[in-house]
N, C-alpha and C positions, 0 to 999 in steps of 0.2 A: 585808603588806597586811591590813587591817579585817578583820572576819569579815563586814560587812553586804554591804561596796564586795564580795566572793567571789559573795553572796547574790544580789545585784543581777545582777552577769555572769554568774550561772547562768541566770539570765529572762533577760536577753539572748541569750543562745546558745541557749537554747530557742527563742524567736521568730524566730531567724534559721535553724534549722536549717528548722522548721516552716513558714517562710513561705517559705524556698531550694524546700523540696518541693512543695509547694504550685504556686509558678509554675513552677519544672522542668517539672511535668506538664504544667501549661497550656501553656504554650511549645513543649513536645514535638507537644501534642496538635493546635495551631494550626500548627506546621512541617508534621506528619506529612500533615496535612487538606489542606495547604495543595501537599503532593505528590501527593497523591491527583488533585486539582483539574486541576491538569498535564499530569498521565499520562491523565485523561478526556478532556482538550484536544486531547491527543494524538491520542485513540484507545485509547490502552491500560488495557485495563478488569480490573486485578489483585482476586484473592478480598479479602475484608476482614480473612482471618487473616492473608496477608502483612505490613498493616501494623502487626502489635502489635508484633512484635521491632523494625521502624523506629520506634515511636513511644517503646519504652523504652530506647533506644539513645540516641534524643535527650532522652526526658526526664531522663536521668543527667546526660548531657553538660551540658543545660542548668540542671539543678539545682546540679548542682557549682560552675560559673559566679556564681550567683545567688550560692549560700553564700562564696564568694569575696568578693563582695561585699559582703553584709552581716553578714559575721563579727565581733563586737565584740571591738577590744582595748580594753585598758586606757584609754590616752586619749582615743579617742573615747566612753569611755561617761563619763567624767572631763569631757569638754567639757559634755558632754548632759546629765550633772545638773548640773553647776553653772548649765546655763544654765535649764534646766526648774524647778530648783527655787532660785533664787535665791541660791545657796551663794557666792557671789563668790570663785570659787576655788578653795575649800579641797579641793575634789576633786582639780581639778588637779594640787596641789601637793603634797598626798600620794602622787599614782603617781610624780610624778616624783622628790621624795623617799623613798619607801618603803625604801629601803635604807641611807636616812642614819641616821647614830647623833647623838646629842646628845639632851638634855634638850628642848630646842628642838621638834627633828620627833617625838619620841614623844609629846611635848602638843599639838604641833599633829597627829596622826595619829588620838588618844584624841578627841580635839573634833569632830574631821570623822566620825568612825565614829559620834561619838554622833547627830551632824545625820542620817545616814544611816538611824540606825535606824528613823526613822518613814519614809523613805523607801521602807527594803526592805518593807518592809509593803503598800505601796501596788503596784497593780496596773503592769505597764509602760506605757507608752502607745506605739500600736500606731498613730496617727495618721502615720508616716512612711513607714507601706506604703502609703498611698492613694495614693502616685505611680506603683505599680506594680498601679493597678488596671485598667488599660486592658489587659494581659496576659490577665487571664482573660476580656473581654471579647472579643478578638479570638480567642481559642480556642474559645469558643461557635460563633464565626460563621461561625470557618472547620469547624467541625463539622459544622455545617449543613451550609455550603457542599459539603462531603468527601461528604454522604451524600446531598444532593438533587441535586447537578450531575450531568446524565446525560452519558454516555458518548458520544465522538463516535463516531458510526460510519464506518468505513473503507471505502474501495473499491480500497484497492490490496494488500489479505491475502488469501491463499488462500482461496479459494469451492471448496466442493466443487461437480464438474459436473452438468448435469443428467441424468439416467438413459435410458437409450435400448432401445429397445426396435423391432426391425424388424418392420413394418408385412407383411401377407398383402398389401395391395396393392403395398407398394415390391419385396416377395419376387417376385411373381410378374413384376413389370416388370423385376426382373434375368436370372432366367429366360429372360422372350422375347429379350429381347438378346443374351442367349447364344443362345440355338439361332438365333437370325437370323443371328449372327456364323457359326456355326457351318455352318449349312446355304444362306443366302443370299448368304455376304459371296462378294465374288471375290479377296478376299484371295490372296497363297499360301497354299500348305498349309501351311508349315513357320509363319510366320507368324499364320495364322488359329489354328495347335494351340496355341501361346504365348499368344496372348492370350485363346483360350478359357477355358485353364488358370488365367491371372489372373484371369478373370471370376469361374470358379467359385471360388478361393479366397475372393475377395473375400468373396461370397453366404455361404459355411463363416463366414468372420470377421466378418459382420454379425449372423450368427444367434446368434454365440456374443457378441456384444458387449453391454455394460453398462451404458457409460457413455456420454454423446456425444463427451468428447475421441476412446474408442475408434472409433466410427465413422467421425469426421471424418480420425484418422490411418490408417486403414484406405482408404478413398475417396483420401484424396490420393496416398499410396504405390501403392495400383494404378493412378489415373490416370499418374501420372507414368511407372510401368512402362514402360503400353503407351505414352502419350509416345514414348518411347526406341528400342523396337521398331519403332515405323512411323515414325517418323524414319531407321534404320539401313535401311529399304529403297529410300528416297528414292524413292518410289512420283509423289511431285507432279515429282520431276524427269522422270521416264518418262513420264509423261502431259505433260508442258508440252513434252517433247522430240519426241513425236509430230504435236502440234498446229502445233508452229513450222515443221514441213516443208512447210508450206503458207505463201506470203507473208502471203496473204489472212489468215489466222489466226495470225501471228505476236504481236500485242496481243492477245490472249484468253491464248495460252500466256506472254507474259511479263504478263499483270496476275494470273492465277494461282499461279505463280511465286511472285512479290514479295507476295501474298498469304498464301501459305503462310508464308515466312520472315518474313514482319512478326509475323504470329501465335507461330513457335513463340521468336520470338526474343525477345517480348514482354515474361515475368516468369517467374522459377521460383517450382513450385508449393510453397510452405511454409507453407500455411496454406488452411484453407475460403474464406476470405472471399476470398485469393487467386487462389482458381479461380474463382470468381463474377466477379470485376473482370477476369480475364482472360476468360473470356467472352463476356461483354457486351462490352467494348471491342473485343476480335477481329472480333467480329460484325459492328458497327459500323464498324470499317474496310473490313473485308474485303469487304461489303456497299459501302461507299463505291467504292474497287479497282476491284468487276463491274459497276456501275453506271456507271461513266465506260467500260468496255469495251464494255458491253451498248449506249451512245451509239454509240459509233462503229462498234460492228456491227451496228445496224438502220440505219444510216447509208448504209453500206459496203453491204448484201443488199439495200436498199428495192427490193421488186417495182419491176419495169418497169415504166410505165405505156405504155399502146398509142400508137403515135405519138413515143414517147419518140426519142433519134437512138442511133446505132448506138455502140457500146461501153461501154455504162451497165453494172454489174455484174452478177453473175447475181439469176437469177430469184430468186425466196425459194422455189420446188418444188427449184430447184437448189442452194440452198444451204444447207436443209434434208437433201438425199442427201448431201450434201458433208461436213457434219456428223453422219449417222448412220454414215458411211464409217468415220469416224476414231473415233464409240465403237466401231462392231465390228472395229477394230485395235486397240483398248486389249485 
C-alpha cells in the first residue's frame, strides 16, 4: 500500500476515534439525563454522584458503538477519494490490487500515490459528521432537562410521625377517670382493680411517649384491654336479665341487649381512626335502639288522665318506683 493512501488512513482513524468519543459522551450524557428525568417522574430523587459511573458506563458503551461505525477501511476511504477528489478510480483499484505483482499494478499503484500526494496534504473533510449533529443537541437538552425537572413528590414513603407530647390537661383528665373508676364505679372489685391497673399503665405509657403512632398504639391496646374485661363479665346480660323479670319492661331489657351486642360486635379496634368510627356509629345506633324503646315506654306509663276508664297502665309516680326498684336490685 502507497505511503500517502497509510497518511490519509491515519486522519481518518483519527477523526473517527475523536468524533466516536465525542458523541459516546454526548449520548452517554443525554441516556444518563434522560434517566434521571424518569426516576424524578417517579418520585425517586437520587444524589448527582450516583449518576457519573451511569453516565461513563454508557458513554463507553456508546462510544465503542459509534467507533464501530465510523472506523475507516481500506475501501471505503478508496470509495471517498476517488469520489471527492475526482480520481476515477484509481484509488479503488489499487487496494484491491495492492498485493498484485506485474509491471502493470506497480505503475498503476506509483500513479495513484502520486495523485494522492497533494491529497494527503490537504485537510480531511469533516462535512459527514454533520448527520450526527443532532446527538450533541439532544444531550444539551436533556441536561437541562436532568437538572431543572423537579422531583415528584411522593405520598406513599415513610413520613416520619408527628411528635407527641401529653398535655397537663389530657394528664389530669386520665387521672379523674381513674379515681372515679376507682372510688365511684360499682364495678366488681376484682374487676374495677384490672381496669384501674390498665388505666394507670396507660397514664405511665403516655407520659413516657414520643411519638404520636406511640400514643395512638398505646390508647387502642388499653381500650381494647378493658374491651375484653367488661365483656367477660357480661355485666349488660345481668342487667337486661333483671329488667326482663317484669313483662312490662321486657323491651327496654331486650333493646339494651341488642344494643350492647350491635356495639361490641361492630369492628375490631386496629387503629385510631377505628375507634372514632366505631363511636360515633355505636352512638348513633344505640341512641336510634332507646329511642324507639323510650316510644313505647312513654307510651306503655303515660299518666292517667282523671276520668280516664279503668285498666290503663300505671301511673308515671308508679312506674317511676317500679323503675327505681329494679336499679336498687342492680
Amino acid at each position: 500500500m502507497s505511503e500517502n493512501f497509510r497518511k490519509i488512513k491515519k486522519k481518518y482513524l483519527t477523526v473517527a476515534i475523536i468524533a466516536s468519543c465525542v458523541l459516546g459522551a454526548c449520548l452517554g450524557v443525554a441516556l444518563t439525563c434522560a434517566l434521571a428525568v424518569v426516576l424524578k417522574t417517579c418520585g425517586v430523587n437520587l444524589h448527582w454522584a450516583v449518576y457519573i459511573p451511569i453516565a461513563l458506563v454508557l458513554a463507553a458503551g456508546a462510544g465503542l458503538l459509534f467507533f464501530l461505525i465510523l472506523r475507516p477501511d481500506d475501501k471505503r476511504i478508496a470509495k471517498k477519494l476517488d469520489r471527492d477528489f475526482a480520481l476515477k478510480q484509481k484509488v479503488q483499484t489499487m487496494v484491491e490490487f495492492a498485493n498484485a505483482e506485474g509491471d502493470m499494478h506497480v505503475l498503476q499503484r506509483e500513479q495513484t500515490d502520486e495523485a494522492l500526494g497533494e491529497v494527503a496534504k490537504k485537510r480531511v473533510d469533516l462535512k459527514w459528521l454533520l448527520k450526527f449533529a443532532f446527538i450533541p443537541v439532544i444531550a444539551l437538552a436533556m441536561l437541562f432537562a436532568g437538572i431543572f425537572v423537579p422531583a415528584k413528590k411522593t405520598t406513599g414513603g415513610y413520613e416520619e410521625p408527628p411528635p407527641y407530647t401529653i398535655t397537663e390537661l389530657h394528664a389530669k383528665a386520665l387521672e379523674s377517670l381513674i379515681e372515679d373508676v376507682d372510688k365511684k364505679s360499682s364495678l366488681e372489685e376484682g374487676l374495677k382493680g384490672l381496669i384501674v391497673l390498665d388505666l394507670n399503665v396507660l397514664l405511665d405509657m403516655l407520659r413516657e411517649a414520643e411519638l404520636q403512632d406511640e400514643m395512638e398504639t398505646a390508647v387502642i391496646g388499653t381500650v381494647g384491654n378493658i374491651d375484653r374485661l367488661v365483656a367477660e363479665t357480661n355485666s349488660y346480660l345481668i342487667i337486661g336479665g333483671v329488667f326482663a323479670e317484669d313483662d312490662a319492661l321486657k323491651s327496654f331489657s331486650e333493646a339494651g341487649i341488642n344494643a350492647v351486642v350491635d356495639y361490641k360486635n361492630y369492628k375490631s379496634l386496629t387503629s385510631m381512626k377505628r375507634v372514632e368510627e366505631r363511636e360515633a356509629d355505636a352512638e348513633e345506633r344505640i341512641t336510634s335502639v332507646l329511642n324507639g324503646w323510650k316510644k313505647t315506654f312513654l307510651a306503655e306509663y303515660k299518666p292517667k288522665a282523671e276520668g280516664a276508664e279503668a285498666g290503663t297502665p300505671l301511673q308515671a309516680e308508679e312506674a317511676a318506683a317500679k323503675l327505681r326498684g329494679f336499679a336498687a336490685a342492680l
